[in-house]
MDTraj code that builds the backbone (N, CA, C; nanometers):
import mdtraj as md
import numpy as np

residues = "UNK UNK UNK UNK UNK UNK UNK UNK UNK UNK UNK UNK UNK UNK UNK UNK UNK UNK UNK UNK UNK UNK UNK UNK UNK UNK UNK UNK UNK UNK UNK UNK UNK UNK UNK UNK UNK UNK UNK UNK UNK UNK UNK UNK UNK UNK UNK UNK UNK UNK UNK UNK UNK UNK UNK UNK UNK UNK UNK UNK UNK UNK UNK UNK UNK UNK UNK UNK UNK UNK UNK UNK UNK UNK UNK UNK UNK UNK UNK UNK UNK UNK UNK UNK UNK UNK".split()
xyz = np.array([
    [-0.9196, 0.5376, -2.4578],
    [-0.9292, 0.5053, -2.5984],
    [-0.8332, 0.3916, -2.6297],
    [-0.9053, 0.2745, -2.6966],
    [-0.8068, 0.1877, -2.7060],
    [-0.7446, 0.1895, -2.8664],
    [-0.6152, 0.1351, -2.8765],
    [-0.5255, 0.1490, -2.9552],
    [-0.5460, 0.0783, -3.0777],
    [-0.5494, 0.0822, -3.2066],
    [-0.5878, -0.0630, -3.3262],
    [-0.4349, -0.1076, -3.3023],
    [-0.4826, -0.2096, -3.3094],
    [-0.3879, -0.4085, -3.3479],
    [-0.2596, -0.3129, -3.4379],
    [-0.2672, -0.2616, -3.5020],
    [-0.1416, -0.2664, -3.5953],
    [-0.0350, -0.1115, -3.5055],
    [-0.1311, -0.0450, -3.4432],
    [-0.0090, 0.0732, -3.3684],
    [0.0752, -0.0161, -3.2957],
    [0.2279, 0.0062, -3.2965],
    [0.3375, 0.0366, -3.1942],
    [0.2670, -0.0046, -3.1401],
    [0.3386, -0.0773, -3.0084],
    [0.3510, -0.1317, -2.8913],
    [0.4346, -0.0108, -2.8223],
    [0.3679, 0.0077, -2.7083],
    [0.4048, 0.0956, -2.5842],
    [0.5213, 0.0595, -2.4875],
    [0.6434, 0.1335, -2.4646],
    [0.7463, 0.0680, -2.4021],
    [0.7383, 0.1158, -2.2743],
    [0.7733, 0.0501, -2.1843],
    [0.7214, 0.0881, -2.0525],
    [0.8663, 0.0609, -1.9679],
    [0.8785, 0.1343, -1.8515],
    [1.0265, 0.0755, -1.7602],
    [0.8898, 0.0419, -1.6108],
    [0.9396, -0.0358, -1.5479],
    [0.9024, -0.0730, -1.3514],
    [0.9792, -0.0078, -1.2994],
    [0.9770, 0.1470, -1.1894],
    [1.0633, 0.1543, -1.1061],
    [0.9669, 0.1794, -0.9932],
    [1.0832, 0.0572, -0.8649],
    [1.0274, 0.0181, -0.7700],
    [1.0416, 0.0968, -0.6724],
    [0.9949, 0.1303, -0.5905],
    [1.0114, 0.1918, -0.4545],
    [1.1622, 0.2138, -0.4163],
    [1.2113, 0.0718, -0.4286],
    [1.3335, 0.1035, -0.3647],
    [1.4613, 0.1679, -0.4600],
    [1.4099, 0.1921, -0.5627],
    [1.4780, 0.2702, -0.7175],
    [1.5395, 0.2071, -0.7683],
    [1.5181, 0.1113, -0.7913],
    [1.5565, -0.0299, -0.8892],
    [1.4579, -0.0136, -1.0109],
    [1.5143, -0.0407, -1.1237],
    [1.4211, 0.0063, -1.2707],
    [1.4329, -0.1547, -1.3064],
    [1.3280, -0.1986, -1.3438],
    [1.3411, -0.3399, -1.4590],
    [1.2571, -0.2778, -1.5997],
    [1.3103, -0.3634, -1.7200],
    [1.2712, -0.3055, -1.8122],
    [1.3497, -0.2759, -1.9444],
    [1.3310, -0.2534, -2.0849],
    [1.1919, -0.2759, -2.0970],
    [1.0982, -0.3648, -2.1426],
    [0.9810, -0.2960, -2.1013],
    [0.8580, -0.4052, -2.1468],
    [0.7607, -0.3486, -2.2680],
    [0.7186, -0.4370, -2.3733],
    [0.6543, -0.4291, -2.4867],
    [0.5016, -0.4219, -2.4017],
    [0.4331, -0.3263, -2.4164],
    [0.2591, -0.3287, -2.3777],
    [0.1532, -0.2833, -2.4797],
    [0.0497, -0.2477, -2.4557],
    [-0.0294, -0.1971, -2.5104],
    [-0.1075, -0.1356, -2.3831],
    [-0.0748, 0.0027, -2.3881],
    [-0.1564, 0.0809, -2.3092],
    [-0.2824, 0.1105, -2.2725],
    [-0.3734, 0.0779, -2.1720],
    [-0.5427, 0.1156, -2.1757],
    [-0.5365, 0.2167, -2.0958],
    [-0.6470, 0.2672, -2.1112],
    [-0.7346, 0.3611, -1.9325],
    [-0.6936, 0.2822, -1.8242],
    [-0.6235, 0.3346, -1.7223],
    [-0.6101, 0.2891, -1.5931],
    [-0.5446, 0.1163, -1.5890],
    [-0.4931, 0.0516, -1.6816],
    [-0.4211, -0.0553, -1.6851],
    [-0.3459, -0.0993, -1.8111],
    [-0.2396, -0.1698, -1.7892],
    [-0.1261, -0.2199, -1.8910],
    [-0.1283, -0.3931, -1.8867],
    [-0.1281, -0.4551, -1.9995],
    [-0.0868, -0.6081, -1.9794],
    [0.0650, -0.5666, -2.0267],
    [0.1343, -0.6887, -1.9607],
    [0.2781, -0.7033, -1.9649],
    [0.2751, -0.8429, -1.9613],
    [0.3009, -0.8898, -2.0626],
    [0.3538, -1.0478, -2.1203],
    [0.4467, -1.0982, -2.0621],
    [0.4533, -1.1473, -1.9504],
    [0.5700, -1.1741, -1.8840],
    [0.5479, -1.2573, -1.7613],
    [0.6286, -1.3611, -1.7374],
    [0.6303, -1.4502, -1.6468],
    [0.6216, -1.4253, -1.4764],
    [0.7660, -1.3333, -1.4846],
    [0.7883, -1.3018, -1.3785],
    [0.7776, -1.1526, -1.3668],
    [0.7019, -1.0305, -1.3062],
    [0.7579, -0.9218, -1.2993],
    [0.7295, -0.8350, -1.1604],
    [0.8605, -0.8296, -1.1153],
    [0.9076, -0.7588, -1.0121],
    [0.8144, -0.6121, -1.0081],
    [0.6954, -0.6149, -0.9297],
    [0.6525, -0.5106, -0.9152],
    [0.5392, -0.4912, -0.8270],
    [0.4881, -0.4146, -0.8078],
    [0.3714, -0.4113, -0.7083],
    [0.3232, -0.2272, -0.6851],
    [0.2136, -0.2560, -0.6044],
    [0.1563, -0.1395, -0.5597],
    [0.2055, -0.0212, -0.4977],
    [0.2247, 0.0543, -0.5386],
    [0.2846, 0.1930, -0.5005],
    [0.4473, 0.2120, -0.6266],
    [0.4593, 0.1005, -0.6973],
    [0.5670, 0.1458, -0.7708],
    [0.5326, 0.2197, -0.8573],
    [0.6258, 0.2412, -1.0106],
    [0.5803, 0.3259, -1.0687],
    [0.6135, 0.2619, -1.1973],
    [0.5193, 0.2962, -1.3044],
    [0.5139, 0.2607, -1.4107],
    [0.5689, 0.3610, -1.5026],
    [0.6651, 0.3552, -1.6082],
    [0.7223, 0.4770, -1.6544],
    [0.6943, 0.4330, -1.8192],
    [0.6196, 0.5414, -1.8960],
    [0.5668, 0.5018, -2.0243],
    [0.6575, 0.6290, -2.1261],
    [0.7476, 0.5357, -2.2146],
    [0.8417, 0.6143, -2.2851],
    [0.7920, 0.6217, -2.4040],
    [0.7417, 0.7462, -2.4840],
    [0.6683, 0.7846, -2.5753],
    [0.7018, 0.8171, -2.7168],
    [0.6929, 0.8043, -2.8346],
    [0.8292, 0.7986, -2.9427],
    [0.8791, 0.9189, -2.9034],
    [0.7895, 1.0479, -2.8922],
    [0.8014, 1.1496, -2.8908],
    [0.9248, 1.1991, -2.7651],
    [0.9762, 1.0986, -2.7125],
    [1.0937, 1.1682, -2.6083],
    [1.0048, 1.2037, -2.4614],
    [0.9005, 1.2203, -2.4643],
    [0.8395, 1.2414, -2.3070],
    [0.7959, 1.1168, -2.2197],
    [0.7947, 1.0970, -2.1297],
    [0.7719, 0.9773, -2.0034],
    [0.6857, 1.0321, -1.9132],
    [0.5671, 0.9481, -1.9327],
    [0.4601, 0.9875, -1.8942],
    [0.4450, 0.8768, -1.7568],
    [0.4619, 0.9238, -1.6008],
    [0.4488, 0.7933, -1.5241],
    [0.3076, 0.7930, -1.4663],
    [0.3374, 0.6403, -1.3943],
    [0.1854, 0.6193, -1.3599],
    [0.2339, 0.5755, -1.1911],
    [0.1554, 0.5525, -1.1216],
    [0.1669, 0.4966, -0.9872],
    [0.0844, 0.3670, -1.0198],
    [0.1415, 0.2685, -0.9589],
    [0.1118, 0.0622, -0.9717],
    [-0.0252, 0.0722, -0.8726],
    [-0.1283, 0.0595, -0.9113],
    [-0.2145, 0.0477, -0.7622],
    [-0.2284, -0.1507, -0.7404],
    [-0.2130, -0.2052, -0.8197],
    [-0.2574, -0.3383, -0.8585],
    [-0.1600, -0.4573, -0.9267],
    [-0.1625, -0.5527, -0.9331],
    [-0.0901, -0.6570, -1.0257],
    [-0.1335, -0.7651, -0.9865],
    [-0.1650, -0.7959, -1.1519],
    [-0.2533, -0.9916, -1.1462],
    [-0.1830, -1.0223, -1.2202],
    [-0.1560, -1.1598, -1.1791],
    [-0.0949, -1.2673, -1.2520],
    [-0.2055, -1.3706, -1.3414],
    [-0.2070, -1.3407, -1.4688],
    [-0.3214, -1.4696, -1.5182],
    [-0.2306, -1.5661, -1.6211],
    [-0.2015, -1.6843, -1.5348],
    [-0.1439, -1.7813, -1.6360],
    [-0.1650, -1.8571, -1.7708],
    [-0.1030, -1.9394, -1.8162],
    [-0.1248, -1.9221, -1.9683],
    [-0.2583, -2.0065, -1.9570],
    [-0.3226, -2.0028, -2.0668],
    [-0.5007, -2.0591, -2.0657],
    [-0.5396, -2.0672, -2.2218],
    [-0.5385, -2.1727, -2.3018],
    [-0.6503, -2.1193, -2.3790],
    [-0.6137, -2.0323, -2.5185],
    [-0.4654, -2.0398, -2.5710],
    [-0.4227, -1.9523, -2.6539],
    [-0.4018, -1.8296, -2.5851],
    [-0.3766, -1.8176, -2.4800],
    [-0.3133, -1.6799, -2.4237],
    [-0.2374, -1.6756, -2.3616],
    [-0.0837, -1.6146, -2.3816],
    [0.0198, -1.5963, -2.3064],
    [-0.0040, -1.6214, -2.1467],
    [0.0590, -1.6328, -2.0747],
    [0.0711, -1.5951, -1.9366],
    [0.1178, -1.4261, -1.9551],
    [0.0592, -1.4036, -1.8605],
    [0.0883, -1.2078, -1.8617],
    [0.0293, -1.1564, -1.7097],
    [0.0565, -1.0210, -1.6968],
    [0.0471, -0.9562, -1.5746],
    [-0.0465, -0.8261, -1.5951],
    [-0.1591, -0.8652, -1.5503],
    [-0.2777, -0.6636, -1.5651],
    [-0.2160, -0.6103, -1.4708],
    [-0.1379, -0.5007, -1.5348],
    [-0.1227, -0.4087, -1.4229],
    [-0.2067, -0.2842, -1.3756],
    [-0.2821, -0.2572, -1.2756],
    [-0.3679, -0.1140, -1.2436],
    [-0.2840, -0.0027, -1.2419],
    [-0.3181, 0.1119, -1.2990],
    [-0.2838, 0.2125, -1.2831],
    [-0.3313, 0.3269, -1.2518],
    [-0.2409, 0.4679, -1.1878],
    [-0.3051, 0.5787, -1.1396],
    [-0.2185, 0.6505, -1.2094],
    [-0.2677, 0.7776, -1.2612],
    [-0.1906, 0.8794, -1.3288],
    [-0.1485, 0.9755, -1.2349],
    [-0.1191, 1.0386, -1.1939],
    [-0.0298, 1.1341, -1.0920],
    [-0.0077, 1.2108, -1.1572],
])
top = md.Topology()
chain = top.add_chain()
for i, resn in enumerate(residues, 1):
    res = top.add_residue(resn, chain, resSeq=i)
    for name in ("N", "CA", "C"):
        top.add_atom(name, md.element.get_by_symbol(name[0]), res)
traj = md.Trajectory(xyz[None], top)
């Protein structure tokens, strides 16, 4: 279910395999993927995506994916990230 334009933005942390956290990041949450507005981000497949909820719970995801689509056209440069719920 996707989110209307005016909800909160979703805060998200990257922790990587090797337990290094970057973060945080402003998103908007979908089914099975996150854009993250951002140039550079340290992350990849098998990390973990950690989604901090107003409500105090952290809901994580496992990284299966990450694209880089540069800026184009009136659109940020940003990163789709894939996700798996665990």
């Amino acid at each position: 279910m996707e989110q209307p334009l005016n909800s909160p933005l979703d805060i998200v942390y990257i922790l990587r395999i090797d337990g290094t956290r970057f973060g945080p990041f402003e998103t908007r949450l979908e089914p099975n993927k996150a854009l993250i507005w951002e140039v550079t981000l340290n992350a990849g497949a098998g990390d973990t995506l950690e989604h901090h909820r107003p409500d105090g719970e952290v809901v994580s995801y496992v990284i299966t994916n990450t694209h880089f689509q540069p800026q184009m056209a009136g659109i940020e440069a940003h990163y789709t990230v894939r996700l798996r719920y665990d």
